[in-house]
Structures are given as C-alpha cells and as structure tokens.
C-alpha positions as CSV (number, residue, x, y, z in Angstrom):
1,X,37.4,-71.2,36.2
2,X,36.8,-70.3,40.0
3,X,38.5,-73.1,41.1
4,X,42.3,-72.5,38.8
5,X,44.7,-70.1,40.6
6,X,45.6,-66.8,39.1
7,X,48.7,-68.5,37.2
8,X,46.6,-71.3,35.8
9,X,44.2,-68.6,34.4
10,X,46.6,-66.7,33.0
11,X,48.3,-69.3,31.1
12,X,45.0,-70.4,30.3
13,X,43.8,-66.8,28.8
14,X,47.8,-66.1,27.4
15,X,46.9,-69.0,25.2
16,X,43.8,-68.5,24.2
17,X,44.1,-64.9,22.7
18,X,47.3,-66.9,21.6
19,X,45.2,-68.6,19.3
20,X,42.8,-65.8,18.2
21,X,42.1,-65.7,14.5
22,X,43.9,-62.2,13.0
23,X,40.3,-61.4,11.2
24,X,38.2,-62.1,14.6
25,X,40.6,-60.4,16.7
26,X,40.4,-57.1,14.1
27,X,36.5,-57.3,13.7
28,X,36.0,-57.7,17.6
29,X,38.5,-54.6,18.3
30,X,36.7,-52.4,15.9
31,X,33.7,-53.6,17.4
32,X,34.6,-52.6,21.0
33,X,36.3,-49.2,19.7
34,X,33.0,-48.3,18.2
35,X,30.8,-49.1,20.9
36,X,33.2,-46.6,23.7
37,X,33.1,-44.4,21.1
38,X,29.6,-43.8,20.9
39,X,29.3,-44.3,24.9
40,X,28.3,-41.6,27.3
41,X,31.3,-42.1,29.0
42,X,33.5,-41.4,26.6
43,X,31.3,-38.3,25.2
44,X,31.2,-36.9,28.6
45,X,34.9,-37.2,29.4
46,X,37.2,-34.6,29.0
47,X,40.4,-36.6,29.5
48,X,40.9,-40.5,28.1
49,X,43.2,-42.8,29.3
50,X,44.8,-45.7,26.6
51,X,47.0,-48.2,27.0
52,X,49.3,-49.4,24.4
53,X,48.0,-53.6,23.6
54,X,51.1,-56.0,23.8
55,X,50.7,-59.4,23.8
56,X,47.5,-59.2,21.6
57,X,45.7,-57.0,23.8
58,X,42.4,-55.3,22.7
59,X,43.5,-52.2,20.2
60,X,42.0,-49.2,21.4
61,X,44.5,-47.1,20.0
62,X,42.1,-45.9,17.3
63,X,40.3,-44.3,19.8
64,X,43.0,-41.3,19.7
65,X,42.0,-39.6,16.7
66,X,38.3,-39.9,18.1
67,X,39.4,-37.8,20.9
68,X,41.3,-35.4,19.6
69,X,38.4,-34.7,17.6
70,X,36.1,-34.0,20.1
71,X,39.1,-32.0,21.7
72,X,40.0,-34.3,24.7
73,X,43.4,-34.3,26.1
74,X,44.7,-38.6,25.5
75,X,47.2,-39.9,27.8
76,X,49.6,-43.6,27.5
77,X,50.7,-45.4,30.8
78,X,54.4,-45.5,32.1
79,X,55.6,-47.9,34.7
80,X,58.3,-47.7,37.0
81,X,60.2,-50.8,37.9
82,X,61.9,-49.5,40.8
83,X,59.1,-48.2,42.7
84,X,56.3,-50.8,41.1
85,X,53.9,-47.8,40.7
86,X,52.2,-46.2,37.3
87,X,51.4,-42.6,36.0
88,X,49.6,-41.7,33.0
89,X,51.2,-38.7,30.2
90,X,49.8,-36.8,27.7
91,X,50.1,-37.8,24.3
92,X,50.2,-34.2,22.6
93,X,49.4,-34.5,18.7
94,X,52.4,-35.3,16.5
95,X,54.1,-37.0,19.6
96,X,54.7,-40.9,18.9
97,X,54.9,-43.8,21.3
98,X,58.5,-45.1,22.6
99,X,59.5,-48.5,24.0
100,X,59.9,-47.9,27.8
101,X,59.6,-50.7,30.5
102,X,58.5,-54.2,30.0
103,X,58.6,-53.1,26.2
104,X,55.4,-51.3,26.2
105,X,55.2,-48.5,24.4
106,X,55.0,-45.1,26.6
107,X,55.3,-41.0,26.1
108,X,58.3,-39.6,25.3
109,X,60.2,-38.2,28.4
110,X,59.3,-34.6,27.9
111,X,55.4,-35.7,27.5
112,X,53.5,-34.0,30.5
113,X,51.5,-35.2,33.1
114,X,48.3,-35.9,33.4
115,X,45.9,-35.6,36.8
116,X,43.3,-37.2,37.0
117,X,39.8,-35.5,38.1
118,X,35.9,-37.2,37.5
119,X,35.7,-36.2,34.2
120,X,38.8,-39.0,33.1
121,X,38.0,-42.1,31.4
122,X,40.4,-45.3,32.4
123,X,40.6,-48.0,29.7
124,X,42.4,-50.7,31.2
125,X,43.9,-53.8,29.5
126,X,43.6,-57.3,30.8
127,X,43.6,-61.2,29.9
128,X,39.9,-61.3,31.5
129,X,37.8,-59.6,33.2
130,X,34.8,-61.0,35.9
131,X,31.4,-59.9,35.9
132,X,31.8,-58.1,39.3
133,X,34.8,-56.0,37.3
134,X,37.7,-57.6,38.6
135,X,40.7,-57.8,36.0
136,X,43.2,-60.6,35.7
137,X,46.8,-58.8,34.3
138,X,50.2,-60.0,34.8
139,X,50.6,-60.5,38.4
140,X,53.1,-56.7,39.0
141,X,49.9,-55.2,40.4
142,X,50.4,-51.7,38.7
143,X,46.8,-50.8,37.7
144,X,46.0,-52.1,41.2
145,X,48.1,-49.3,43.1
146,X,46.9,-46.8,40.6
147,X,42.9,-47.3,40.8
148,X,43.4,-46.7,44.6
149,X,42.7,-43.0,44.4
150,X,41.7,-42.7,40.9
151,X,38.4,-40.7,40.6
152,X,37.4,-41.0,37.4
153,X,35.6,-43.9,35.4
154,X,37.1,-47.1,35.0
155,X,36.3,-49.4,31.9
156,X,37.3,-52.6,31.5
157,X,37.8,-54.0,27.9
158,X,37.2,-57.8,27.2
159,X,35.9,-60.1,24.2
160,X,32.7,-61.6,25.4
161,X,34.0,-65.1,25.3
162,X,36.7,-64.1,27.4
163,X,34.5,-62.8,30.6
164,X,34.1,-64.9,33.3
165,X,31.4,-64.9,36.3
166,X,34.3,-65.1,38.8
167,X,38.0,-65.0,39.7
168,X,40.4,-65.4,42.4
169,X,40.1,-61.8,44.0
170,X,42.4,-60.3,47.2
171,X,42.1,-57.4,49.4
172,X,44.7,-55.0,46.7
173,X,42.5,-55.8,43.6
174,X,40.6,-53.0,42.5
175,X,37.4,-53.6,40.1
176,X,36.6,-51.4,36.7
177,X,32.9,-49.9,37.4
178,X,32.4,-51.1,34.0
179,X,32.8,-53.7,31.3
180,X,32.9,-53.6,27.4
181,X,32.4,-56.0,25.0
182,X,32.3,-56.6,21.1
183,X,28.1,-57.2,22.0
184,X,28.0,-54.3,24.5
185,X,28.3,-52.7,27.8
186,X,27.7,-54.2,31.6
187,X,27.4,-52.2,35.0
188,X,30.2,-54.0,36.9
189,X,30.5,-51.7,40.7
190,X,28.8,-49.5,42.3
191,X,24.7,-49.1,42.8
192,X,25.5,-45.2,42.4
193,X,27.1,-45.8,39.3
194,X,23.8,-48.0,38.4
195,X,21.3,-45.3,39.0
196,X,23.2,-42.1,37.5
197,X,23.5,-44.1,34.1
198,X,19.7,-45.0,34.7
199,X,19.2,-41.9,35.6
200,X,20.5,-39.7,32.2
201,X,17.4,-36.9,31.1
202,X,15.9,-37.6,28.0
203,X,18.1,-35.3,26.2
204,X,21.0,-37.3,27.0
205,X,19.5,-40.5,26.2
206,X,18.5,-39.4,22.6
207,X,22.6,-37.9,21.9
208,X,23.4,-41.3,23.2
209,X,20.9,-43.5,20.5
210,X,22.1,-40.9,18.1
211,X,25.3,-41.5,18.8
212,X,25.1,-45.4,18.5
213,X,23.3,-45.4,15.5
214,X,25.6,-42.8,13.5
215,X,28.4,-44.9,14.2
216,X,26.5,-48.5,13.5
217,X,25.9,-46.3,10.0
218,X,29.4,-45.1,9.6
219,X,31.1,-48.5,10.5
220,X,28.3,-50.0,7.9
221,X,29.4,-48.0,5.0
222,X,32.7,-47.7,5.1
223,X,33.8,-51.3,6.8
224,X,31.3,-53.5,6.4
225,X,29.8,-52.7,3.3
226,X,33.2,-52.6,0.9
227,X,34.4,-55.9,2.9
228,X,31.2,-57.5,1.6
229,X,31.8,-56.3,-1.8
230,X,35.3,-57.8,-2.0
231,X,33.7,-60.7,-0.8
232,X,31.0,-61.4,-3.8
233,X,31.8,-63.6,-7.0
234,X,33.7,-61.1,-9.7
235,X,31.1,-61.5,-11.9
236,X,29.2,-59.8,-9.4
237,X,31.4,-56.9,-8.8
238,X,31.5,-55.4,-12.1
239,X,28.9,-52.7,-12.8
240,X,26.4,-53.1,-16.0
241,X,25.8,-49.8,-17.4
242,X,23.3,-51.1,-20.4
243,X,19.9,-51.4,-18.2
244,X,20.2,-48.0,-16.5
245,X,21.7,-46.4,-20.1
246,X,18.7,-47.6,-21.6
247,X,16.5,-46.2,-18.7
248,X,18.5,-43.2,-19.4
249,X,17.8,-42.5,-23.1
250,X,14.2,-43.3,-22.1
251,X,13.7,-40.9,-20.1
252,X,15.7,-38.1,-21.7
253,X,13.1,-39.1,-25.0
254,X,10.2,-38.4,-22.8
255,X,11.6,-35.0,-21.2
256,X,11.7,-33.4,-24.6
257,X,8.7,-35.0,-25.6
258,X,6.9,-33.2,-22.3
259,X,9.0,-29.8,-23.8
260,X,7.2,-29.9,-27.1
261,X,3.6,-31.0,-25.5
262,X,2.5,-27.7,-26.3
263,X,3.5,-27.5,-30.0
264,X,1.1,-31.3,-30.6
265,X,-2.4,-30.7,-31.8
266,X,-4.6,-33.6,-30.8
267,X,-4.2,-35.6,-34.3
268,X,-0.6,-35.6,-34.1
269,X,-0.6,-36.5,-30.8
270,X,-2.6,-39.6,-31.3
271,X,0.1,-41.0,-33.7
272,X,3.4,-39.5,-31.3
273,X,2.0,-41.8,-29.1
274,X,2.0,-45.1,-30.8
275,X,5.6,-44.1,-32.5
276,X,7.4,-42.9,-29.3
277,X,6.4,-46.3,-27.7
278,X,7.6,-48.9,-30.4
279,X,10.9,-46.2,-30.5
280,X,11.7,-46.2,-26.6
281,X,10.8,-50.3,-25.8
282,X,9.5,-52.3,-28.7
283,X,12.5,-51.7,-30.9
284,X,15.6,-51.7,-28.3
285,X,14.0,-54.9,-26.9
286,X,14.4,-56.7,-29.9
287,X,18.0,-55.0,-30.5
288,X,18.6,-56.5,-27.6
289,X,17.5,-59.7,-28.3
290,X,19.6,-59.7,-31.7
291,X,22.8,-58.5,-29.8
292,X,22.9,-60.9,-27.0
293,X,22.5,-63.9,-29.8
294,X,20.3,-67.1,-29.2
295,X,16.9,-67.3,-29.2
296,X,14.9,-64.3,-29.4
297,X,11.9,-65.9,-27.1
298,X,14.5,-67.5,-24.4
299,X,16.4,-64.5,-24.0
300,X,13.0,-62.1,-23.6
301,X,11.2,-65.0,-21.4
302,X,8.5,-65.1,-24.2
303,X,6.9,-68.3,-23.2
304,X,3.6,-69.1,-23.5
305,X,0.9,-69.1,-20.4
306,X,0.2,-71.4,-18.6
307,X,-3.3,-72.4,-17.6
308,X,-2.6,-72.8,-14.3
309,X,-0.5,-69.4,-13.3
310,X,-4.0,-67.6,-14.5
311,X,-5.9,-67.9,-10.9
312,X,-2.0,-66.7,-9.4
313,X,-2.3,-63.9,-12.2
314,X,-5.8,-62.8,-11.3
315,X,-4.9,-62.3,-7.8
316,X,-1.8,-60.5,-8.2
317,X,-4.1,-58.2,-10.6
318,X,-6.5,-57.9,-7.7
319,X,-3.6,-56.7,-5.5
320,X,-2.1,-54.2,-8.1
321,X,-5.4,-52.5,-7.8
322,X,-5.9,-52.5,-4.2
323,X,-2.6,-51.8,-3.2
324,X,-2.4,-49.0,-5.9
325,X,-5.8,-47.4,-5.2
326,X,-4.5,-47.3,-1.2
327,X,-1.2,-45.7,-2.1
328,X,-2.7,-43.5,-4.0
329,X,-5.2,-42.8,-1.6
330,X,-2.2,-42.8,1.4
331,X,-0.7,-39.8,-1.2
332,X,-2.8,-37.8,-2.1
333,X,-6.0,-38.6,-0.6
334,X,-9.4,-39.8,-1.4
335,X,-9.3,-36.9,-4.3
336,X,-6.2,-38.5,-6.5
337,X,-9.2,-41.3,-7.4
338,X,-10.6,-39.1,-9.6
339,X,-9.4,-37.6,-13.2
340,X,-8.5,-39.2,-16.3
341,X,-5.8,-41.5,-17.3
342,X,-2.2,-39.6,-17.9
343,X,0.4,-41.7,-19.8
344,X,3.9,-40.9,-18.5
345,X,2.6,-37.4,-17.0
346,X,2.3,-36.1,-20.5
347,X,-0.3,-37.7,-23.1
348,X,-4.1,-38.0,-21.4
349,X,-6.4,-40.6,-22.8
350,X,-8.9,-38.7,-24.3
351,X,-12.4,-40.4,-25.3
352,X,-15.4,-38.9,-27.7
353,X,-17.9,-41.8,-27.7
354,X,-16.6,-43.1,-31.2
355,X,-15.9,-47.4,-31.4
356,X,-12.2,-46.3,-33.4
357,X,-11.6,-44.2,-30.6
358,X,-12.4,-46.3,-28.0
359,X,-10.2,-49.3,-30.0
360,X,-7.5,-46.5,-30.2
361,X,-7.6,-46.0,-26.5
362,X,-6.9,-49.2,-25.8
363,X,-4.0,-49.8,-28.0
364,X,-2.4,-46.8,-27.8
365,X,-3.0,-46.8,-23.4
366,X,-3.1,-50.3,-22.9
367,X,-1.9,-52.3,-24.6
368,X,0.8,-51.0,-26.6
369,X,2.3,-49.5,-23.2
370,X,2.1,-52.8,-21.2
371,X,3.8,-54.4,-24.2
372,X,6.6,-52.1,-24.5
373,X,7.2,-51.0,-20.7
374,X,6.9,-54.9,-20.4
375,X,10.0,-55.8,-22.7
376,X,12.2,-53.5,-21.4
377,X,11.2,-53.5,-17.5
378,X,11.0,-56.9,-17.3
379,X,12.5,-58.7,-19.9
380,X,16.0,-56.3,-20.0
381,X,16.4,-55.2,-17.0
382,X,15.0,-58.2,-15.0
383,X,17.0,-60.0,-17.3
384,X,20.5,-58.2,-16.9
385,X,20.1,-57.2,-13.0
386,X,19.7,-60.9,-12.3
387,X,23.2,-61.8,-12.4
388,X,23.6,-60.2,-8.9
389,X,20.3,-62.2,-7.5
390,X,16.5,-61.8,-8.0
391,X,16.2,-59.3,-5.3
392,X,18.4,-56.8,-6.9
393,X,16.7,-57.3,-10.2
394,X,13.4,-56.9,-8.6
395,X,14.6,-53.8,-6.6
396,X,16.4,-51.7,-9.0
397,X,14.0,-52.5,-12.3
398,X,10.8,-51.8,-10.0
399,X,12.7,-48.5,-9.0
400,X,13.3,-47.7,-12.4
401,X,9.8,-48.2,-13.6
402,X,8.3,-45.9,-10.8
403,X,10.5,-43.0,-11.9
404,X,9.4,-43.6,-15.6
405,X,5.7,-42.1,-14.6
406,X,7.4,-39.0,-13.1
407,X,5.1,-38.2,-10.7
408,X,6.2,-38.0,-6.9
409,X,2.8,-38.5,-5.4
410,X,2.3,-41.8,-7.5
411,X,5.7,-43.0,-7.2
412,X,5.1,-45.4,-3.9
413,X,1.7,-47.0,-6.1
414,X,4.4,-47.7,-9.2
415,X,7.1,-48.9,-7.5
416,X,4.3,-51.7,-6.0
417,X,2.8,-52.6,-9.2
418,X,7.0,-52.8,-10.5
419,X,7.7,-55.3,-7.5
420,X,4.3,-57.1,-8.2
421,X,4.7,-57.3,-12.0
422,X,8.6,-58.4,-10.9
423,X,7.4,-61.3,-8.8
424,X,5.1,-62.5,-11.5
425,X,7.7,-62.5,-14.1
426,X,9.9,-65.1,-11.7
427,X,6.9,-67.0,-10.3
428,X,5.3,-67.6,-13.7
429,X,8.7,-67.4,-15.7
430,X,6.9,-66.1,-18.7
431,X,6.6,-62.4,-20.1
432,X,3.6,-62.8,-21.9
433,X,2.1,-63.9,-18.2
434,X,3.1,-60.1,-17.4
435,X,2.4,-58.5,-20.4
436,X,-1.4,-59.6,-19.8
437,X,-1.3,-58.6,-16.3
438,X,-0.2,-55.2,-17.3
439,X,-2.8,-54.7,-20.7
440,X,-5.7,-55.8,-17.6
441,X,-4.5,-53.2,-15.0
442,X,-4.7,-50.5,-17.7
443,X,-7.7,-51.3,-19.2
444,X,-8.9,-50.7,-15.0
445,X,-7.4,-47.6,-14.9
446,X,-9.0,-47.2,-18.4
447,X,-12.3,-47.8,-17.6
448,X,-12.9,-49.2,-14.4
449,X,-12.9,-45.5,-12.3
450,X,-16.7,-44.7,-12.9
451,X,-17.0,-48.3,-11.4
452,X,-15.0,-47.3,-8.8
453,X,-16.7,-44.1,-8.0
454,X,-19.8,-45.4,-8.2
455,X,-18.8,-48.3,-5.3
456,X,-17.3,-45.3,-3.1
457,X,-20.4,-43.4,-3.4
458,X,-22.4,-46.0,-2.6
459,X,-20.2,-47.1,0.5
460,X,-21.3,-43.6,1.7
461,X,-17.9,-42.7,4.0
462,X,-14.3,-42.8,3.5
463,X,-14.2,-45.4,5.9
464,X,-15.8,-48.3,5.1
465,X,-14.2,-47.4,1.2
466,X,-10.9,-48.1,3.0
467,X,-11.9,-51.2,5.0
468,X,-13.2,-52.6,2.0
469,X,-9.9,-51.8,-0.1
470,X,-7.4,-52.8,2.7
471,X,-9.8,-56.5,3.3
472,X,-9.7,-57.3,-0.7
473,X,-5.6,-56.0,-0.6
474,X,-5.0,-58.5,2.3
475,X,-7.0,-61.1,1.2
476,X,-6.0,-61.4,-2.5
477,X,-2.4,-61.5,-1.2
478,X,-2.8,-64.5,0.9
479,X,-4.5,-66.7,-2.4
480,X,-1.4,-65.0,-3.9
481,X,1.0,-66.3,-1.6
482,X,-0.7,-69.7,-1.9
483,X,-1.0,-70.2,-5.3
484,X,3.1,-68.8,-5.5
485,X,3.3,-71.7,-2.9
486,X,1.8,-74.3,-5.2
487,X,3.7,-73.4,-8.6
488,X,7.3,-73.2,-6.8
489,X,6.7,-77.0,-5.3
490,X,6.1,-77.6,-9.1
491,X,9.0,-76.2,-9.8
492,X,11.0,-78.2,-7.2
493,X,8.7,-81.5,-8.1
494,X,10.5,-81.2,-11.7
495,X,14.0,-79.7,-10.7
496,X,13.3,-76.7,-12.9
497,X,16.2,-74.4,-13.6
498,X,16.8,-72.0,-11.0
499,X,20.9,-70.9,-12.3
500,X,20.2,-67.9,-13.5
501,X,20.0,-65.8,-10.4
502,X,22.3,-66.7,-7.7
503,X,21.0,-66.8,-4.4
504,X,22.2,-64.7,-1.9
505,X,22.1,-64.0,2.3
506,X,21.2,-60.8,4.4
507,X,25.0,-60.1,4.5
508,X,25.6,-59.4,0.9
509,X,22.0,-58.5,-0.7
510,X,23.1,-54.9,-0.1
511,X,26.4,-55.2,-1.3
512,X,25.3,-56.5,-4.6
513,X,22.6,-53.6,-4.8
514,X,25.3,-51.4,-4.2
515,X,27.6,-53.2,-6.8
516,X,24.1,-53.1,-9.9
517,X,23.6,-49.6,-8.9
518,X,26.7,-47.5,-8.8
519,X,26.4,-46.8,-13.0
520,X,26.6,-43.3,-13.6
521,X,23.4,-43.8,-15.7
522,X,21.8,-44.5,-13.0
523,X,22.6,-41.4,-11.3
524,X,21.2,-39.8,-14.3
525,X,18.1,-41.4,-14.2
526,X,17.2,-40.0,-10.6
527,X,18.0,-36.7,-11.2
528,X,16.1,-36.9,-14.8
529,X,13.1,-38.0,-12.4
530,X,13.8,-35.3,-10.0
531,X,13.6,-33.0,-12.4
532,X,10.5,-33.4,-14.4
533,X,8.7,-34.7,-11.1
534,X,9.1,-31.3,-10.0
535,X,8.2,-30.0,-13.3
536,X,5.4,-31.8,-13.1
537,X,3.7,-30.4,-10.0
538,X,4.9,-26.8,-10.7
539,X,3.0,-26.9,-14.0
C-alpha cells in the first residue's frame, strides 16, 4: 500500500467499499455507532460533528438522536466550491438535510453556525485511514484546511479491514488523534492525548465500562437477539404453551393445597399425598402419552436399564448429593442440614417407628414422587423443549423443577439435581434410568441425614466437613464425565439416533431459549413461585 500513489489508493479503496456486502456494511456501521456512543469522547462532548456518508461511507447518522438525547448541539458540513474551504451548521431538531455541493447533503441555509471550542467532537469520513491518523478523502483537501485550527477532538472512522499502517502523507495533511473501528478504538496523535485518556479517575473509568456494557446489552436485545430469532428453523420459532401450562396447573394445585394445610389432620394427610401425586404427574403423563399417539414407552423414554449406565448412574447420584448438600450449605449454612424431609414445602415426612409407616414413607416420599416428578419433568417437558435443542430442554425443564419445591434458599440445590437428572435422561436415554436415580436421592434425604450428621460430627469442624464434600463433589464428576465419555462413543460406534434435538451454536442457543420460553404460562409459573416462596419464609 505505501508504495501506490494517492490516486491508485483511492481507486483501490472506491472499489473495495464498492463491493461491500449490504448486510456487512450495516452490521459494521452499527457496530462503530455503538462503540462512539459509549466512548468518553462522545459522553464528554458537548457539541458533535457528522458528516452526511455518500459514496458508501460509514453511517453515523444515527448518532443524532443519541445526542440530542444527552442534549448536545449536532452540526453537518457545508463546502464552498469557490473558496475550497468548509464550515460546520447546526442541525436544530425537526430541520432535514438538503443537497448542497458535490451532492452531499448539508443544513438548510438558515441553519446556524457552529464554533468550535475543546469540548467538540469531529467525526470525519474517509476511504482509509493510517495507523498514525492520517485520512485518505477525495483529493479537494477540505477537512485538511479545516483541522488547521480546529480544537476539539478529531475521530476518524474506518472498518478494520480498511486501515492501513501507512499512506502517502504531505506537509497540508492533518491526522485525526483517533481511530474507530467495528473491533474498537486506537490512540492515533499526540502523547498528551495518550496519557489524559490513560489518565481518566476511577469514576470516569467505571461510567465508561458502564457505558460499554449497557449498550453491548441494548444492541444484544434488541438487534442481535430478534435477527437470530428470524434466523432459526420455523419449527423453532413457534412457542409451545403445553409444558409450561402443565407446570402451571401444577403449581396452582399445590398453592391451594398449601391454603388448606391447616384444615388436614394427619390421616387425611397421608392419603392427600398419594392422590395429589398420581393427579398432578402420573395421570397427565399418560394423557400425554395417549394424545401424542404411538407408543406409550417410546414417547415417555420408558426403556429398560442398562447394565452398564449403572456405574454412570451411581456417580451422578454421588454428585446430586454432594453438590446439593454444598448448595445447601452455600444457602443457608451448615444449619439447613438438619430437619426433616418437606415434600413441595407443604407435607413433612413424619415417622413413629412402625414397618407400615416406614414402607408408607417411602412410597409416598420416594418413590411415588420420583415417579411422578420424573414423567412429567423429564419425559414431557424434556420431551417437548427438545425441538429447540437439548440445551433448552435441559435449561428450562430443570428451571421448572427448582420452582416446583418453592423454596428460595433451596432453589440453586434443585435446579442442580434438575440439570443432573436432565443429563442422565440424554446420556442414558432411558426414564426408568432417572426414575431410579431420583427414588435413591430420596430415600438419602429420607434416611441418610443422621448418617450425615454423625460424619460432620465426627469430622469435628466445618472445614474439613466441606473439604471432604467439595473432594467427593469433584471427584465423582470426573468418573461422571468419563463414563458419559464412554457410553456417547457407543453411541457413535452404532450410529444411534441423535434427530430428535437439533444441534445448535453459541449464536442461537439463546435465541431458541428465548423462542421455548416466551409462553405466558410460563410467566405464570414464576410469579406462582414468587409467590408462595415468599409465603413460605414469611410463615
């Protein structure tokens, strides 16, 4: 490039942006607009000046409304012909953009003028720009003439694969003190300009991280985001309302059910328990089953287990009750071990010594619930949510399954055992595989706490308790890990069917949450949770 004279460059560069994509260009533009947005130079300006892009210059014309936000005074170029020199005008609001010279567009003839102090912001068009700040325009010098006495900050707007190390400079070319890019900002002139940006106090350095993220967040959700959505398979754009419904009526059953708590006597209690669980999941799971057609045992994932998922099984089981003793523990402390075990913060496993109790207990609080939360958690929602990948189904039915406990303090340790029990559903591609997972992680919480107690009270400090729990959560997940490893190069050793949950990249996971999640039910489930988690530690 150093060595091609100011018209080969140009040429070169005319044709170039020439041949631009539309949809780059746009992205790159909004890119750039964002990033001077969100700069401390344009925060700390009071007065901006734009140009209008010809010739498929950058846009930065969408930087207006920005500043007449933040209530700066905006001002457009016009050029003179006759004496070769340029002055900027305001742009006052409701004013529009005429054709003046050359064809650019320019203030009206009764805009005012604008003078220039430090506190003005230049933007200044060009085909390229070097990395010492000198601009390459159209050879009539204009901007030149102008920067002579300028005072203000000068920025120099480029794509990044349009900047060049060098170009031909003379003694009339002025350089911009700083460059911006699609990727980011560079220091261009000046060792004072260097040292007051490096300079900035602390307060000024958190506005301006502020500042860059709340943009990066607003460009995210209302840019990015949608033009991923418009971008997934139809099939994956439609909302399903059943899985969060369901959710719904589920947890509206159990709200009234926590209402009338007071008006159950223990007998009565016993059997409300068994009845509301084969009501909420044991029956619409097999409704389900019956509506969707086909098999009943394809379409829940009832499938027998396999010998050599149990070693995967048992570790994931040790992990559910490692990593839910140390979220409970992260909680509410070394405390929230102790008590006895409360089904959906409302019915309490009660015991009296008796065998028929005891079996009663562990239908009724283990197995009954794994079976039932099981069917719908997993074999519904997993099922439904999958058509917009694993990870959404994973995510939003392990969401789902935390709120169902209602308890805030315990909703981190459920929303891990949902994600765990999740994983195990697609690694072992069987229910039942889960089902027994669950019935064994209740019959822990069942009976294994005066085990546990007895292990903290013999560690002797809160500690070592911890060290122990964090060694057997760590080391459980690598055999996990492992033994996952080993039954998905089975899977690929016999080409097993993998169809049923698309696979999707780091560009449109959220997308498709967004898409599975935006069911009014769903809504309604949250603020169900809300509520009676809140009821919950008020009573």
């Amino acid at each position: 490039m150093a060595q091609m004279t100011k018209q080969e460059l140009r040429a070169f560069f005319q044709e170039k942006r020439a041949a631009l994509q539309k949809e780059t260009k746009a992205e790159w533009d909004r890119a750039i607009v964002e990033r001077i947005e969100a700069s401390p130079y344009f925060r700390r300006a009071k007065t901006v000046l734009l140009y209008a892009p010809v010739k498929g210059e950058i846009d930065l014309v969408p930087l207006v409304r920005a500043a007449r936000r933040a209530g700066k005074r905006v001002g457009f170029p016009k050029c003179d012909p006759k004496s070769n020199t340029l002055q900027f005008f305001e742009l006052l609001p409701g004013a529009k953009l005429i054709k003046g010279a050359y064809g650019i567009p320019e203030p009206a003839q009764d805009a005012p003028p604008l003078e220039a102090d430090k506190h003005t912001l230049c933007l200044l068009p060009a085909l390229t720009f070097s990395a010492d700040g000198h601009r390459l325009g159209y050879g009539k010098g204009y901007y030149d003439r102008f920067l002579e006495g300028f005072p203000g900050i000068t920025l120099g707007a480029v794509y990044a694969s349009f900047a060049v190390r060098s170009l031909p400079a003379e003694a009339h070319d002025r350089a911009v003190q700083y460059l911006v890019t699609e990727r980011g900002f560079r220091i261009c002139a000046g060792k004072a300009e260097e040292e007051s940006a490096s300079t900035s106090s602390p307060a000024e350095k958190l506005q301006d991280l502020w500042s860059r993220l709340s943009s990066r967040v607003i460009r995210f959700w209302k840019e990015d985001t949608p033009r991923a959505v418009r971008a997934l398979p139809k099939e994956m754009q439609k909302t399903v309302h059943l899985p969060a419904l369901l959710t719904l009526c589920i947890f509206a059953m159990l709200l009234l059910f926590r209402l009338a708590e007071s008006a159950l006597d223990r007998g009565s209690e016993s059997v409300v328990v068994i009845l509301l669980q084969i009501l909420l999941f044991l029956l619409p799971a097999i409704l389900y089953a019956k509506r969707k057609g086909g098999k009943i045992t394809e379409r829940l994932r009832l499938r027998p287990i396999r010998p050599e998922h149990l070693w995967f099984t048992a570790c994931i089981l040790a992990v559910m009750i490692t990593g839910g003793l140390l979220c409970s523990i992260l909680t509410g402390g070394i405390s929230s071990l102790k008590g006895s075990f409360t089904l959906y913060s409302t019915f309490t496993a009660h015991f009296d010594g008796s065998i028929l109790r005891l079996l009663y207990a562990v239908f009724a609080y283990a197995l009954l619930p794994a079976l039932g939360e099981e069917m719908v958690f997993r074999a519904i929602l997993c099922r439904e949510y999958e058509r917009y990948g694993a990870p959404v189904a994973i995510g939003l039915s392990s969401l789902l399954f935390a709120m169902l406990h209602f308890s805030l303090p315990l909703f981190p340790a459920y929303l891990l055992l949902g994600v765990l029990l999740a994983l195990t559903l697609y690694a072992t591609r069987s229910v039942l595989s889960v089902i027994l997972l669950h019935v064994l992680y209740n019959l822990f919480c069942l009976f294994g706490q005066p085990y546990l107690s007895a292990f903290y009270v013999y560690a002797g400090s809160n500690e070592i308790f911890l060290f122990c729990l964090i060694l057997l959560f760590l080391l459980f997940s690598a055999f996990a890990l492992g033994e996952a490893r080993k039954i998905y190069h089975i899977y690929a050793k016999q080409n097993a069917d993998a169809s049923y949950a698309p696979v999707l990249d780091r560009k449109t996971l959220l997308p498709a949450f967004l898409c599975a999640g935006r069911s009014p039910a769903l809504l309604g489930c949250v603020l169900l949770w809300l509520a009676f988690s809140i009821l919950n530690l008020l009573l």
